[in-house]
KEKE-715890 format. One record per residue (C-alpha): y, z, x; residue in one letter. Coordinates in steps of 0.05 Angstrom, whole numbers, plus 32768, in hexadecimal, padded with zeros to 4 digits. Last residue first. Example, Ala and Ser with C-alpha at 12.3 -4.5 7.8 and 13.67 -1.06 7.14 Angstrom:
2
7FEB808F8111S/7FA6809C80F6A/
***
This chain:
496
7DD77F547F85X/7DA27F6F7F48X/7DD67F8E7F1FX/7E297F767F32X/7E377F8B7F6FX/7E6B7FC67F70X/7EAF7FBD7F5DX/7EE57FC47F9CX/7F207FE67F7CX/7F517FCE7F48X/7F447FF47F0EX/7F3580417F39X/7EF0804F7F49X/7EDB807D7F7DX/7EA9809B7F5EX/7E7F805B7F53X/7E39806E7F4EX/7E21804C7F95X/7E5A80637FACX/7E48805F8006X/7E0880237FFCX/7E2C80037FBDX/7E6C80017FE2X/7E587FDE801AX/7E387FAD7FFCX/7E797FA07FC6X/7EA17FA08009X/7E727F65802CX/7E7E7F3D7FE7X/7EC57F4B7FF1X/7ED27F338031X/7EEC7EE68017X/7F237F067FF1X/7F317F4E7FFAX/7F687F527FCBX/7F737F147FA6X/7F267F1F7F96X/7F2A7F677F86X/7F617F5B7F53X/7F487F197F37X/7F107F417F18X/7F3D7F7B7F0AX/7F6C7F587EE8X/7FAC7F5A7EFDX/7FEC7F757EDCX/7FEC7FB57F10X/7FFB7F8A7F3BX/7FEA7FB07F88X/801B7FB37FBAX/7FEC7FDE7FE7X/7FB77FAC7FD4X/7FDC7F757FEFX/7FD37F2E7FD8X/7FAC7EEC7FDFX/7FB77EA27FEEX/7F907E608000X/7F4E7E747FE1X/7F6C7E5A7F99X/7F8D7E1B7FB2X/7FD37E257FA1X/80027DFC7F7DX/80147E2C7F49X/801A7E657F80X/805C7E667F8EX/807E7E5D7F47X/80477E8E7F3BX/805D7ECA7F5CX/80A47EBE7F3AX/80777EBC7EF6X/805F7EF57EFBX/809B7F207F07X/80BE7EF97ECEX/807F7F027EA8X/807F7F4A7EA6X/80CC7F5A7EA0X/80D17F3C7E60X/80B27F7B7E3EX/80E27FA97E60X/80D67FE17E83X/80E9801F7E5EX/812F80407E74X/813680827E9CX/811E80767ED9X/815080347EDBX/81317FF77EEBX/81087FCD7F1FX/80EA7F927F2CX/80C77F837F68X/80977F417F8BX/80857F547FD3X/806C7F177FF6X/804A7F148039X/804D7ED58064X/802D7EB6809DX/7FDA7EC7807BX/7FAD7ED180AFX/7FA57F1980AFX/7F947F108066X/7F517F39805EX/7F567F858072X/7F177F92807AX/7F167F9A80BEX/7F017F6380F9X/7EF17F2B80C0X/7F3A7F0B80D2X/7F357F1B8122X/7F687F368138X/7FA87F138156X/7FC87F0A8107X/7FE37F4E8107X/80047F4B814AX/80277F0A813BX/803A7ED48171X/801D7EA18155X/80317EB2810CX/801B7EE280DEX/804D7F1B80ABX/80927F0180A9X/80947F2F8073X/80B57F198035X/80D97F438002X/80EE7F267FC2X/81167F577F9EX/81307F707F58X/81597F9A7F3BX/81677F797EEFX/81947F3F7EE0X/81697F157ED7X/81927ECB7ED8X/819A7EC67F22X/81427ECD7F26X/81377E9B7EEAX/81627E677F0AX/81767E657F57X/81317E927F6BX/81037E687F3FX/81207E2B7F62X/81107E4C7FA1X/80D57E5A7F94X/80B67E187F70X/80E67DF27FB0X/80BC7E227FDDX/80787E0C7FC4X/808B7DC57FC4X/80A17DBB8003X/80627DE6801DX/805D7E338025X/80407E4B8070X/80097E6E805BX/80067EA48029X/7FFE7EEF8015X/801F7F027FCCX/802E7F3B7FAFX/803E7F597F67X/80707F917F4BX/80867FB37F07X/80B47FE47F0CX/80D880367EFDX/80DD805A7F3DX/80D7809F7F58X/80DF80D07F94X/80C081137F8FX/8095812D7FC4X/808681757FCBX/806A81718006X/807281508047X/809E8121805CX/80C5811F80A1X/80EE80E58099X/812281028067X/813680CA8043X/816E8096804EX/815A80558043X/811480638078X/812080248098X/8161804380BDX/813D808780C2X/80FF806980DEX/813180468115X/814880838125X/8105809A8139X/80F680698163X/81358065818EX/8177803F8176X/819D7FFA8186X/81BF7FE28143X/81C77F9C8132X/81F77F8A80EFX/82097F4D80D9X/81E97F1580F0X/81F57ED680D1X/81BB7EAD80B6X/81C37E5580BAX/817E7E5680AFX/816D7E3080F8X/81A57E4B811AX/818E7E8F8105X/81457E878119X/81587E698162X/818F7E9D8178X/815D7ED8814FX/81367EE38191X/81717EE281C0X/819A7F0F819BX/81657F408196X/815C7F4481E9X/81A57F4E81EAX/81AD7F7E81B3X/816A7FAD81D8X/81227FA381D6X/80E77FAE81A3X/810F7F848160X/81147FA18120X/81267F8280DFX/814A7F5B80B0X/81507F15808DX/81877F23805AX/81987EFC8011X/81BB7F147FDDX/81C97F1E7F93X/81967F0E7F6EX/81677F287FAAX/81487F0B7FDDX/81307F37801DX/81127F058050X/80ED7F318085X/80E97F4680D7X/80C87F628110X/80D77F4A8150X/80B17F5A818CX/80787F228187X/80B27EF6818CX/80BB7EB8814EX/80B87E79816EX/80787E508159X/80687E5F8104X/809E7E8D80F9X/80D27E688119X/80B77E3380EAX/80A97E5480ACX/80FC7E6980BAX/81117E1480B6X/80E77E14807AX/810C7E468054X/814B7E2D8071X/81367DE88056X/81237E058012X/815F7E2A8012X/81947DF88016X/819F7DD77FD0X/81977E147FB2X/81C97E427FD8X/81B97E66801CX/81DF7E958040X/81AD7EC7805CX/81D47EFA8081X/81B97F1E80B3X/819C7F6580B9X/818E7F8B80FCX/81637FBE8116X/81677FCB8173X/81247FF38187X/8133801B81D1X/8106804F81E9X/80C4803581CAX/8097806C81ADX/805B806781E1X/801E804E81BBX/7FE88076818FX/7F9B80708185X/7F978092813BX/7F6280C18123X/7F5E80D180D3X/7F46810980ADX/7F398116806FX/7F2580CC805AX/7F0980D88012X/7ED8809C8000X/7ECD804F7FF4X/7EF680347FC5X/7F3780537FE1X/7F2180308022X/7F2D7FF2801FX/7F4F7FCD8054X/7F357FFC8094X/7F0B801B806AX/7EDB7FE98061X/7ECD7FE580B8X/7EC4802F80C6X/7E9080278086X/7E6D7FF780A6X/7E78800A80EAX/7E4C805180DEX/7E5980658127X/7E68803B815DX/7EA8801A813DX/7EBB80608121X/7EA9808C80EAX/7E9980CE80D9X/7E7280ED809EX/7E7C81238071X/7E4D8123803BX/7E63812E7FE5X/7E3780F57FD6X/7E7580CB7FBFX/7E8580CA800FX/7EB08101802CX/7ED180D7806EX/7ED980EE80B1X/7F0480B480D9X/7F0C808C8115X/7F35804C8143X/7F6980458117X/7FA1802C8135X/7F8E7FE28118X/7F91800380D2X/7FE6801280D9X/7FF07FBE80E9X/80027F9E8122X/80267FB3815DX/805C7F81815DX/805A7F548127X/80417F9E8106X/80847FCC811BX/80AB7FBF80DAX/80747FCE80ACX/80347FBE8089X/7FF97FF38087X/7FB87FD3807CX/7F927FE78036X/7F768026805CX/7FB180358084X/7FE080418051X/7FB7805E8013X/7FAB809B803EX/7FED809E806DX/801380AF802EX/806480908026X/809080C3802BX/80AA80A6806CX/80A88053804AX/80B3801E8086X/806E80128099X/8041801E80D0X/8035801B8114X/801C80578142X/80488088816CX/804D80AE81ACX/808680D581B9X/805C811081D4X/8057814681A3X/809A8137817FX/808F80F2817FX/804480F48158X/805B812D812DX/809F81048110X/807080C68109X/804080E980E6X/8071810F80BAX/808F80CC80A9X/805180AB809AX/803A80E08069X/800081168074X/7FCC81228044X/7F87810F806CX/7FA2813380A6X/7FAC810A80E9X/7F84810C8126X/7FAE80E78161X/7F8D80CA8197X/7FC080C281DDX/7F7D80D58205X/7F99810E8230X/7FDE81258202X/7FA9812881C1X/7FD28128818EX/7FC98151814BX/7FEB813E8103X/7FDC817080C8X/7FE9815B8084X/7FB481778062X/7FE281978025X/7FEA814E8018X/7FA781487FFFX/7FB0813A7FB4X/7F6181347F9BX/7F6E81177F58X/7F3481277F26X/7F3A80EB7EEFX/7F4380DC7EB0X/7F7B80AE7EA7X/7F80806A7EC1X/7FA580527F00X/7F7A808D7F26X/7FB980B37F2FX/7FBF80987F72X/7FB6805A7F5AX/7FFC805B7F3CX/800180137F36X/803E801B7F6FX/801380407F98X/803F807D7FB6X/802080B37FA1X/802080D37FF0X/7FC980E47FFAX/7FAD80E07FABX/7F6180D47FBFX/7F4180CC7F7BX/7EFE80DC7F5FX/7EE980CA7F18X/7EC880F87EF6X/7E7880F67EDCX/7E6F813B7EDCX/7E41813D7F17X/7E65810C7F42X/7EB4812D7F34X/7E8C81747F4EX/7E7981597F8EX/7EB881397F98X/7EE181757F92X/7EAC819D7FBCX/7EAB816A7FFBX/7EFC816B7FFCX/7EFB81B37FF1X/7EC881B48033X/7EFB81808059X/7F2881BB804BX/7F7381C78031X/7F5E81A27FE4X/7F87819A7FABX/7F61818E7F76X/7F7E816F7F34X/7F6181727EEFX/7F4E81447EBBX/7F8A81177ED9X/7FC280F37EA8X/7FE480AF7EBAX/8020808F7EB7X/803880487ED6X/807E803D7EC2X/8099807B7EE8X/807780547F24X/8080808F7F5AX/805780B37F23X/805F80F87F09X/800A81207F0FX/802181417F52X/8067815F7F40X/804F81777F01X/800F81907F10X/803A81BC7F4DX/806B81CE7F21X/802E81ED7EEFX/801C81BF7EAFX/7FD781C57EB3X/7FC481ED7EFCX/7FB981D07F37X/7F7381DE7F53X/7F5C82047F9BX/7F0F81EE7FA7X/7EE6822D7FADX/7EAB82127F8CX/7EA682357F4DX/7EF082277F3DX/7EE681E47F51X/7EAB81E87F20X/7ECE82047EE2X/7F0781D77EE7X/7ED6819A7EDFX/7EB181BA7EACX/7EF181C97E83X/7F0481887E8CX/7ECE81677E71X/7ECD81997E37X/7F0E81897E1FX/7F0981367E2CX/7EC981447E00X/7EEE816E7DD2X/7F2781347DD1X/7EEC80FC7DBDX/7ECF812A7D88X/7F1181347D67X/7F2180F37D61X/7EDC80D67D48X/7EE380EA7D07X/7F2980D87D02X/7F1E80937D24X/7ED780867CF4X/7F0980937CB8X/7F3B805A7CD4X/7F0580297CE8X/7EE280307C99X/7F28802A7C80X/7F2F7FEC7CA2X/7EE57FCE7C91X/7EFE7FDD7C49X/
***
C-alpha cells in the first residue's frame, strides 16, 4: 500500500514540481530581460554550444543562461539569481572536468563570460588587465603580441582564465615562475550583493586573499590584473623515455623524489606521464639543449630515462607544442570534448611503501584496463620550486608544500557510456597511494576536482587546514550562498 501511496503522491506532485521549474524560469528570463542583461535562448546554437560539457559524462541543464558584455550585466544577472532564489555560476572556458561550470547540478543561471575576453597591457607598469571571459591561450597570444610579456600558467589554450587562476593555475612554467594566482596582484569582483568591488593586498585583503585558491565560491571576477614577465627568448621541451618494469620502478621512482627533493633546477619544468602503455618524464626547461642537457644528466642517470626528443623554440611555440595541436588563440565558440572520470592527489615525497602500493597497482590492475588512461605527475615542490617559495597561508591556495601533484584520468570514446567499473578503478589507483596516509598529510586540486567526492571531504581535501578562514570569508561576501556549486567552500555551520 505504502508503494502505491509513493507512486500516486509522484503523479500528483509531478506536475506541480515542473510548473514550479516553469515558472522559475520564466521569472528568471523575465528579469534579465527587464534588466538589460543579453540571454541565450532555449535550444539556440549558442544554448547549445554553452550548456554541452567538456565532461560529456558530466551533464547538466541551466534555468537560463546570461551572457553578459558589462561588469553592469554581470551586477544584473546576479541580482536577479539572489531574488529568485537561483544559483549563480561563473562559466569563464567550460573546462572543469565535474562540469562546475554548469553549476555541477542543474538549475542554475550560468553567467558565460567569454564574450569579455579582452586582454590590455600596460607597456609603462608591465600590468596586464584581463577580461573576465578570456582563455589562457588568447591571453598569452595578447600579452606577446603587445609587448612579449607573459604570465605563468598551464598547458590547456582553451582552457578559461576564470576557474584557472582562482583554484591556482598549474603548468609547465610554475617550478619556474610559479603558479597563474601568484601573478595576480588585483581584481573587480560582483559580490552575491550584486556590488562591484575591487581588490588587492591593500584593499579588501580578505577577499583578495580567498580568491586566489577559491574563488568560484566567492563572487564574479570580471576583470582580472596580472603583473607580467618578459616572454623568454629561448625555452628548449623535451620527452624521455621512462623504461621501467616492476621490479625497477620503485627505485627509479625514488631515485626521481630525490632529484626532486635537492637537485632538480628552478628552470626546469617537468612530469611523470604513465600510461598502460608507456612511460615519459617531459617538459620544459628556461635555457637552451645544452643548458637542458645538463640539468636532466643527473635525473636520467638516476631513472635510467632516455631522452628522446629536445626541441629549442620561443614562448609561443612552446604553447603550441603543450597545446597538442589546437589553435592557441581561443576565443569563442569553444567546442572540444571528452568522455571521463578523474581524481587528484597532492603529496609529499611517497615512502617505500606508498610507491610499491602504486606501482604494484600500475603493473596489475592498471596493464589489465585496457581503457585510455593516464597518471600524470607534476614535479610540483621541491627546494628549488617556485610554487613552494611562498608562504603556504600567503593565498588560499593550500598545498604549496606538497612535492608532488597527481592527476588520476580515464577516458573513453564520446560516444560510449562510461563504464560502471571505471569508478573504482580510478578510485582505487588514488588509494593504493593514500592507504597509508595520515589524513592531514595529503590533499588534491580543485581544478582537477572528483566529481565522486563528497562534499564534506571535498572542501577539506581541497583547502585543507585554510578552510575554516574560507567558510569566514564566505559568510561575510555570500552570506545566502549564491555561489554554490557541490564542491565549493560551505558556509559555517549555525552559530560558528
Amino acid at each position: 500500500m505504502r508503494v502505491i501511496v509513493k507512486a500516486v503522491a509522484a503523479l500528483v506532485l509531478a506536475p506541480w514540481a515542473l510548473s514550479l521549474r516553469l515558472d522559475k524560469r520564466t521569472a528568471i528570463e523575465d528579469c534579465l530581460e527587464s534588466s538589460g542583461v543579453p540571454a541565450e535562448a532555449h535550444g539556440s546554437p549558442d544554448w547549445q554550444t554553452d550548456t554541452t560539457p567538456f565532461n560529456l559524462r558530466l551533464k547538466y541543464t541551466p534555468i537560463a543562461v546570461a551572457a553578459p558584455t558589462t561588469v553592469r550585466h554581470i551586477q544584473d544577472a546576479v541580482a536577479c539569481a539572489a531574488k529568485l532564489g537561483i544559483k549563480a555560476t561563473a562559466k569563464c572556458g567550460g573546462h572543469s572536468y565535474a562540469s562546475f561550470g554548469l553549476g555541477g547540478e542543474d538549475g542554475h543561471l550560468i553567467i558565460q563570460l567569454d564574450r569579455m575576453n579582452a586582454v590590455v597591457l600596460d607597456s609603462r607598469t608591465g600590468i596586464a588587465t584581463v577580461g573576465g571571459g578570456s582563455r589562457l591561450g588568447h591571453v598569452a597570444s595578447e600579452l606577446y603580441s603587445q609587448g612579449k610579456r607573459a604570465i605563468s600558467h598551464g598547458t590547456c589554450p582553451g582552457v578559461g582564465v576564470g576557474g584557472h587562476v582562482l583554484h591556482g593555475g598549474y603548468g609547465m612554467s610554475s617550478h619556474t615562475k610559479g603558479l597563474a594566482l601568484d601573478w595576480l596582484v588585483g581584481a573587480t569582483v560582483v559580490l552575491a550583493n550584486s556590488t562591484v568591488v575591487t581588490c588587492s593586498k591593500n584593499e579588501n585583503p580578505d577577499l583578495f586573499w580567498a580568491i586566489r585558491g577559491a574563488g568560484s565560491s566567492m563572487g564574479v571576477v570580471a576583470e582580472f590584473r596580472f603583473k607580467t614577465f618578459e616572454a623568454p627568448t629561448e625555452v628548449t621541451y623535451f620527452i624521455a623515455q621512462v623504461p621501467w618494469k616492476r621490479d625497477t620502478a620503485v627505485e627509479g621512482f625514488k631515485s626521481l623524489q630525490e632529484y626532486v627533493n635537492s637537485q632538480m633546477p628552478s628552470a626546469l619544468n617537468m612530469r611523470l606521464v604513465i600510461t598502460r602503455q608507456f612511460a615519459n618524464l617531459e617538459g620544459l626547461y628556461y635555457g637552451d639543449k645544452a643548458g637542458l642537457r645538463e640539468a636532466l644528466a643527473p635525473v636520467l642517470k638516476a631513472t635510467g630515462a632516455k631522452l628522446q626528443l629536445s626541441q629549442a623554440d620561443d614562448w609561443l611555440g612552446q604553447l603550441k607544442h603543450f597545446g597538442g595541436g589546437l589553435s592557441l588563440d581561443q576565443t569563442r565558440p569553444y567546442r572540444k570534448t571528452e568522455n571521463f572520470y578523474s581524481s587528484s592527489l597532492y603529496s609529499p615525497a611517497l615512502d617505500d611503501k606508498q610507491i610499491k602500493g602504486f606501482v604494484d597497482y600500475w603493473f596489475t590492475e592498471g596493464k589489465a584496463t585496457r581503457r585510455d588512461w593516464y597518471v600524470q605527475i607534476d614535479l610540483h615542490g621541491g627546494t628549488n620550486s617556485a610554487v613552494a617559495s611562498p608562504s603556504v597561508d600567503s593565498t588560499a591556495y593550500a598545498n604549496r608544500h606538497q612535492l608532488l601533484m597527481m592527476l588520476f584520468y580515464d577516458r573513453v570514446d564520446a560516444r560510449s557510456q562510461y563504464p560502471a567499473d571505471g569508478y573504482p578503478f580510478l578510485s582505487n589507483f588514488v588509494k593504493s597511494v593514500t592507504a597509508t596516509m595520515a589524513g592531514e598529510g595529503w590533499g588534491r586540486y580543485a581544478n582537477y576536482p572528483d566529481s565522486g567526492l563528497d562534499p564534506q571531504v571535498a572542501q577539506r581535501a581541497y583547502w585543507g587546514l585554510h578552510l575554516d578562514r574560507l567558510r569566514k570569508i564566505k559568510a561575510e561576501v555570500d552570506p545566502e550562498d549564491v555561489f554554490h556549486y557541490p564542491q565549493g567552500v560551505q558556509l559555517p555551520a549555525k552559530g560558528q
